[in-house]
C-alpha positions as a LaTeX table, in Angstrom:
\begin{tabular}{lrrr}
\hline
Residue & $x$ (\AA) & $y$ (\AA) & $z$ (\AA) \\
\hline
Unk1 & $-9.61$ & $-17.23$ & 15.40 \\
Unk2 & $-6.69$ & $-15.64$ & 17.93 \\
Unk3 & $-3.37$ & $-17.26$ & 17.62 \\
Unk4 & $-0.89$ & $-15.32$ & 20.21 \\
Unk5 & $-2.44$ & $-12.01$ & 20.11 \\
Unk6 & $-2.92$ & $-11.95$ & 16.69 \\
Unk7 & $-6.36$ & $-12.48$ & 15.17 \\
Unk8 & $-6.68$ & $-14.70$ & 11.50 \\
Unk9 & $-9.42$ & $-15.33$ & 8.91 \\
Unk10 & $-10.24$ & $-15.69$ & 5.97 \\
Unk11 & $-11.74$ & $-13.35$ & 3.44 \\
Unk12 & $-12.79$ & $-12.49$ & $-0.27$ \\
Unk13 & $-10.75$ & $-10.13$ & $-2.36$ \\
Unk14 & $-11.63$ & $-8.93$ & $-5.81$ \\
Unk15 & $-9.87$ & $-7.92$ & $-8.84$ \\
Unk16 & $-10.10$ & $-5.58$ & $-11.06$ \\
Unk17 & $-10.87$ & $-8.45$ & $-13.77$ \\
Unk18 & $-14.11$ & $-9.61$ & $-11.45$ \\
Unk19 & $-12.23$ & $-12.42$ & $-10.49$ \\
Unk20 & $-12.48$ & $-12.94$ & $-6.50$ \\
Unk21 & $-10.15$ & $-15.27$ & $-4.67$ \\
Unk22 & $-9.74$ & $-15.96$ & $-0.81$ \\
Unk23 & $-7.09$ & $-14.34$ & 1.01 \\
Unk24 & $-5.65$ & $-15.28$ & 4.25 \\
Unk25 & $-5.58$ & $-12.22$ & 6.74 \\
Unk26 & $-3.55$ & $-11.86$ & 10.35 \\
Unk27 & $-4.54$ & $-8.49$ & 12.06 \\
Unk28 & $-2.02$ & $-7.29$ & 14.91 \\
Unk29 & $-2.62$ & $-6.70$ & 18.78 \\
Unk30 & $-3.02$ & $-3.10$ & 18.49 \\
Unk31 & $-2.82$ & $-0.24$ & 15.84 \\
Unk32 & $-0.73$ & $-1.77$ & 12.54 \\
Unk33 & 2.48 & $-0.23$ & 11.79 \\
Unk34 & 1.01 & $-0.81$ & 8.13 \\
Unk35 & 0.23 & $-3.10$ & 5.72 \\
Unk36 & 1.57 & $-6.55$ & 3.91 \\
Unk37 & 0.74 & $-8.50$ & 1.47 \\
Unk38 & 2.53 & $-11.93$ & 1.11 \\
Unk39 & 2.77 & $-14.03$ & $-1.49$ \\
Unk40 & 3.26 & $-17.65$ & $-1.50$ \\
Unk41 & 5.65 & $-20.15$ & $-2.80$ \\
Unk42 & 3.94 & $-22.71$ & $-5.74$ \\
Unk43 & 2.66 & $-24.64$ & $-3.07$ \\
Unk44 & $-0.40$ & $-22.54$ & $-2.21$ \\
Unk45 & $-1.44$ & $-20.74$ & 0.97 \\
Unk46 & 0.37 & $-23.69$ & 2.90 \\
Unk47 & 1.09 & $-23.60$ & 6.76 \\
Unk48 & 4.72 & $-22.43$ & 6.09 \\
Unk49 & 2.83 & $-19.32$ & 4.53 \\
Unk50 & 0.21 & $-18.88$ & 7.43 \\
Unk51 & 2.92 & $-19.23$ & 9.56 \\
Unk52 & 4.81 & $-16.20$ & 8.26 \\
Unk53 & 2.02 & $-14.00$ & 7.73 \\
Unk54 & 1.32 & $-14.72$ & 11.58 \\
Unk55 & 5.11 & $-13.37$ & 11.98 \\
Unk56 & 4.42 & $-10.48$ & 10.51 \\
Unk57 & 1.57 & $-9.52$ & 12.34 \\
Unk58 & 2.93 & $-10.62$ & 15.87 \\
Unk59 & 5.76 & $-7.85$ & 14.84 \\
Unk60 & 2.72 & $-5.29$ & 14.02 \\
Unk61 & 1.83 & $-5.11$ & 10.56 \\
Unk62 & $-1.56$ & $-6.22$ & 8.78 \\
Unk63 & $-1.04$ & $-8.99$ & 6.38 \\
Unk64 & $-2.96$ & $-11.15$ & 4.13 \\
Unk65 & $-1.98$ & $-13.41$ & 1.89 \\
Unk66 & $-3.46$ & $-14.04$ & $-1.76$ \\
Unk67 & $-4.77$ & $-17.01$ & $-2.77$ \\
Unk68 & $-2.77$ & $-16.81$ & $-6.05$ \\
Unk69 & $-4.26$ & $-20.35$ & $-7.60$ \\
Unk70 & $-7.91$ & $-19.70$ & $-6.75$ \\
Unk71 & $-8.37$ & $-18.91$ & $-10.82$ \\
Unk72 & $-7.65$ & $-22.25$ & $-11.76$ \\
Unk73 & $-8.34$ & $-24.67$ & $-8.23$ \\
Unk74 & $-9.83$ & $-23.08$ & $-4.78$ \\
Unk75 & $-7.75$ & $-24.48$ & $-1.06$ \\
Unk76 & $-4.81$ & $-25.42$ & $-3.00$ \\
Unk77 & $-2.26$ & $-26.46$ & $-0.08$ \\
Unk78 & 0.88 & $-28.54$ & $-0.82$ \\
Unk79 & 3.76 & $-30.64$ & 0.89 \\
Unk80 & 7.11 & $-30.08$ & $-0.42$ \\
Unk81 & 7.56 & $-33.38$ & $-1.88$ \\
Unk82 & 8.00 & $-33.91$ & $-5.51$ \\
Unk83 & 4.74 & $-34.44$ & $-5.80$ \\
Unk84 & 3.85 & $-31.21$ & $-4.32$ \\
Unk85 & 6.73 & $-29.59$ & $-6.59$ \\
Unk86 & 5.44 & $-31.56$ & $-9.71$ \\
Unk87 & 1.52 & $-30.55$ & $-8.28$ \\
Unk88 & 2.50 & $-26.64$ & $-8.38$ \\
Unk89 & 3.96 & $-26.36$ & $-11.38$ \\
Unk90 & 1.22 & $-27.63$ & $-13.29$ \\
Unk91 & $-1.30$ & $-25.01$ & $-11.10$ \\
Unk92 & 0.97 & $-22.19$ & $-12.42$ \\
Unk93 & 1.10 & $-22.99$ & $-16.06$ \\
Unk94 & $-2.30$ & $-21.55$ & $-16.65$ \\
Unk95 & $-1.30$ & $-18.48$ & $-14.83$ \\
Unk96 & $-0.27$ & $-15.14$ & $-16.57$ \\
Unk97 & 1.93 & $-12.50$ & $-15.48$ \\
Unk98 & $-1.03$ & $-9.58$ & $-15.58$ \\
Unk99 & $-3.21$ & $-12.31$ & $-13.62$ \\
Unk100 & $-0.21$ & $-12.06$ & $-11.01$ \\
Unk101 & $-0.19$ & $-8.71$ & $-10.62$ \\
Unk102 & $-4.30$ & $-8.22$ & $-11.00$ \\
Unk103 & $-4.58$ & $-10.87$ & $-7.62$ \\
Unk104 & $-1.62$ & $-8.98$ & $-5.68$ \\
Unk105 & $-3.33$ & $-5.48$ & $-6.26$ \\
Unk106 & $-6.52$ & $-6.82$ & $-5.07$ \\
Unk107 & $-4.56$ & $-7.47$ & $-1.46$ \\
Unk108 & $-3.02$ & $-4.43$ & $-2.00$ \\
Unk109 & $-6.38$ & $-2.59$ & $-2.36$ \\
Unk110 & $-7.89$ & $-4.38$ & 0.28 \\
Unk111 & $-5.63$ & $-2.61$ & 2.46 \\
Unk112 & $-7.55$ & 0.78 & 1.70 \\
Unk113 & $-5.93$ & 3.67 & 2.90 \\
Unk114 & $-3.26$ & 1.78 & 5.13 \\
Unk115 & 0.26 & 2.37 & 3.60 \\
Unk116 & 1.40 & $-1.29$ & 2.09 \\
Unk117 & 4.30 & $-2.82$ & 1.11 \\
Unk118 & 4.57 & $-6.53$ & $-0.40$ \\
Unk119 & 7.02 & $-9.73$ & 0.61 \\
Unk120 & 6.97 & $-13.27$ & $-1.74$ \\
Unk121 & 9.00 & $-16.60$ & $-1.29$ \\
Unk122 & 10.06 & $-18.04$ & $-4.83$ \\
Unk123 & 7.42 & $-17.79$ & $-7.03$ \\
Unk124 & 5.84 & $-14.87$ & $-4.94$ \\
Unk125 & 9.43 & $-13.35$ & $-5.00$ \\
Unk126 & 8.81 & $-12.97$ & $-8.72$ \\
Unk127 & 5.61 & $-11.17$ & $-7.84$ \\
Unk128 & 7.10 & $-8.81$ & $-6.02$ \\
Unk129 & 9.21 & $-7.92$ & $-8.30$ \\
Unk130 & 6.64 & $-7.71$ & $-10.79$ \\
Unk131 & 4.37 & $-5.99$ & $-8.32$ \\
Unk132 & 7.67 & $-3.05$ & $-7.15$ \\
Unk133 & 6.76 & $-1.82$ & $-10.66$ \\
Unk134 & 3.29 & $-2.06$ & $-11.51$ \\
Unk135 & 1.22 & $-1.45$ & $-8.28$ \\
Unk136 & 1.03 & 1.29 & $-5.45$ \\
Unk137 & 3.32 & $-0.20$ & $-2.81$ \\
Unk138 & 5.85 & 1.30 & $-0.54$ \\
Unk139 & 8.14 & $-1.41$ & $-0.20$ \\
Unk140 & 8.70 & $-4.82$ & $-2.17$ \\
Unk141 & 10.80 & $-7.59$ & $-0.64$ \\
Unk142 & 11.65 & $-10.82$ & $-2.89$ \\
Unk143 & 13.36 & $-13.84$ & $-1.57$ \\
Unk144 & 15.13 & $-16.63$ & $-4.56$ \\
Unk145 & 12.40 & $-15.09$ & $-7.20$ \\
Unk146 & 13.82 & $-16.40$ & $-10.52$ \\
Unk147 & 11.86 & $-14.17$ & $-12.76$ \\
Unk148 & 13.25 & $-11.24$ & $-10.77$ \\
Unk149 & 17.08 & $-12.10$ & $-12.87$ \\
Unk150 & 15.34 & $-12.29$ & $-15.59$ \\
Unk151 & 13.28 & $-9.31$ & $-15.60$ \\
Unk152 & 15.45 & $-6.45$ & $-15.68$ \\
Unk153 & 13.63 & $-4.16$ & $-17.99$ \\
Unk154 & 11.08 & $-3.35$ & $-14.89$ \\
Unk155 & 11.14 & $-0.25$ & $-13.18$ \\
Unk156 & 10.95 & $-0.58$ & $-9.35$ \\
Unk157 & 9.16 & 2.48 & $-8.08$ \\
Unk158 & 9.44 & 1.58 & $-4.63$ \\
Unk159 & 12.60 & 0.45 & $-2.74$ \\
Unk160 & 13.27 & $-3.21$ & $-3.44$ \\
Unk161 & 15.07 & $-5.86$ & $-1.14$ \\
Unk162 & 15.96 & $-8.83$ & $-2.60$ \\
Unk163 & 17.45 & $-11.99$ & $-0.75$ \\
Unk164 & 19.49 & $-15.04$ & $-3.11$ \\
Unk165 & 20.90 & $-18.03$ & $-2.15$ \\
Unk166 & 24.99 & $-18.62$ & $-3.07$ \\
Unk167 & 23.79 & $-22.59$ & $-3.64$ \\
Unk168 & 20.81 & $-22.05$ & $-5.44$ \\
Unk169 & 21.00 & $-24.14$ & $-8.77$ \\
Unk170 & 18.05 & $-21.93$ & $-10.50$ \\
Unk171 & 19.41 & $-18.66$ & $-10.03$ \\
Unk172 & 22.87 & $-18.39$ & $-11.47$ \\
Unk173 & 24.54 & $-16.05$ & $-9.44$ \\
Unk174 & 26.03 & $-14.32$ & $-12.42$ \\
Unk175 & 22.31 & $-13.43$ & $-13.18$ \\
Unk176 & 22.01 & $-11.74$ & $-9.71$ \\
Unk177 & 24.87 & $-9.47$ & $-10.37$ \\
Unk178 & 23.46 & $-8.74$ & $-13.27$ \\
Unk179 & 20.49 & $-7.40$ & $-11.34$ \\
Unk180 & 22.40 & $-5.31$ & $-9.05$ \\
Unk181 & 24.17 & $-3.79$ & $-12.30$ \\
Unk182 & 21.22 & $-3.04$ & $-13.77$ \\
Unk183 & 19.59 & $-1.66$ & $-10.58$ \\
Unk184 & 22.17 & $-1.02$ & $-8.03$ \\
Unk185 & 19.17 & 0.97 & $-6.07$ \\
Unk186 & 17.85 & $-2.44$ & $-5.19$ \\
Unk187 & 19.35 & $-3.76$ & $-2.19$ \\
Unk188 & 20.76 & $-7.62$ & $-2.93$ \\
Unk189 & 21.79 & $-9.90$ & $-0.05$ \\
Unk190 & 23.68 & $-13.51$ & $-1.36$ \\
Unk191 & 23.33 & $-16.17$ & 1.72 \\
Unk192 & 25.52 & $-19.31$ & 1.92 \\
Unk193 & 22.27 & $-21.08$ & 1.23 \\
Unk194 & 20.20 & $-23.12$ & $-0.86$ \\
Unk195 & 17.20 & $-22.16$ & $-3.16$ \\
Unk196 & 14.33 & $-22.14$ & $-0.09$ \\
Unk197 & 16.23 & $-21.13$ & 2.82 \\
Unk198 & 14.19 & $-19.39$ & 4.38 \\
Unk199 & 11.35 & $-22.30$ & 4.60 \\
Unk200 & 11.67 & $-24.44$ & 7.85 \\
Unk201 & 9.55 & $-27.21$ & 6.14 \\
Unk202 & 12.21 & $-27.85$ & 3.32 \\
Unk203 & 15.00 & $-29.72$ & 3.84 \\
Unk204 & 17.10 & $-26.45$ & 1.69 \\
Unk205 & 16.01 & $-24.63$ & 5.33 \\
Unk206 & 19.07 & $-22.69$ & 6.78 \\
Unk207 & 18.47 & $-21.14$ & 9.91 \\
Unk208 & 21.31 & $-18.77$ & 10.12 \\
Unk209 & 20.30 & $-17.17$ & 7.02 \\
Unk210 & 16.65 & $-17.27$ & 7.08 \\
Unk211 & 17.02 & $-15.31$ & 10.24 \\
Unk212 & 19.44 & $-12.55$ & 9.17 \\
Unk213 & 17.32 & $-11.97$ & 6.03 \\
Unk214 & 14.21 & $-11.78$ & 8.06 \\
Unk215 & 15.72 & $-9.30$ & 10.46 \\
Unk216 & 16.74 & $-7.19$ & 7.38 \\
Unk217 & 13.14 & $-7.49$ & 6.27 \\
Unk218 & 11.33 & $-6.45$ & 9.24 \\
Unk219 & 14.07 & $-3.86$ & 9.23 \\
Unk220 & 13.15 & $-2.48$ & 5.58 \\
Unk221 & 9.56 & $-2.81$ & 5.75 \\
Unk222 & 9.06 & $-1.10$ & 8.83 \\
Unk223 & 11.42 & 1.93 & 7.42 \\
Unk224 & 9.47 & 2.21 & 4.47 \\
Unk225 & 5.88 & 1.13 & 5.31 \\
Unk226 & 5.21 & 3.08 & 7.99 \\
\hline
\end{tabular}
């Protein structure tokens, strides 16, 4: 379908395991200024997700976004309720790291040729982070991803953004200083927000910051993805 000069559907990726999971793709009006691959929050490929993928692409790159809980239930798309909370926590348990990183790289080589970088929200924060280290992207941004703190033995080899709320109760904030200690070539931004911020279906949305850390997004993807 066409949504605002911006064409979506949805496809079939495959990883290198043989496992094959849906992705949801937004190609721009034009030429892309390159690729993205975004990764969702534990509440699936919801419309919040759609939604910024379709962002993306309005400003010019390609995205698609993973289906990361296709291995254990296919169209997995949940409110932010307690239920939906409770509903995506048990969908990730099954889940392993490598899987992670195996579904991410099949976005990534879905791409082809098109120089890629890689934005996730929470959960796919942590899959960026994971993903800055382990597969072939240019760029890797990761908003309130709590594994990111506590991974600090990984080895970005791409430039890394990462955006933290001040308020958020799962991510001490002496654990993100301890990230930009460990890597101070990763560029940290601390918002006077909650965990979730950036998410205009949450009631944690704040405005103010979800904009300025979009802006310095767009702004870091576009210098490094091109």
């Amino acid at each position: 379908m066409t949504t605002s000069n911006i064409a979506t559907s949805r496809v079939r990726l495959r990883a290198k395991d043989g496992h094959e999971l849906e992705g949801y793709l937004c190609e721009p009006e034009g030429a892309p200024v390159g690729g993205l691959v975004l990764v969702q929050e534990i509440f699936g490929v919801n419309a919040h997700i759609r939604e910024q993928c379709e962002g993306y692409a309005r400003d010019g790159f390609r995205v698609i976004a993973p289906a990361m809980f296709d291995r254990v239930e296919r169209g997995v798309e949940l409110g932010y309720d307690s239920a939906g909370m409770n509903r995506g926590i048990e969908l990730i348990k099954p889940l392993s790291a490598e899987q992670y990183v195996l579904d991410a790289g099949a976005a990534v080589e879905f791409m082809g040729s098109l120089p890629t970088g890689i934005i996730g929200y929470c959960f796919g924060g942590s899959v960026a982070w994971r993903a800055a280290d382990a597969l072939p992207v240019r760029a890797a941004v990761s908003y309130y991803g709590s594994n990111a703190v506590n991974l600090l033995d990984l080895r970005p080899k791409c430039p890394v953004m990462a955006h933290f709320g001040a308020r958020d109760a799962m991510i001490p904030l002496e654990k993100v200083q301890a990230l930009r200690e460990r890597h101070p070539e990763v560029e940290v931004h601390v918002y006077a927000a909650d965990h979730g911020f950036n998410c205009d279906h949450r009631r944690q949305y704040d405005a103010e910051s979800a904009a300025l850390a979009r802006s310095r997004s767009l702004a870091f993807l576009k210098q490094h993805v091109r």
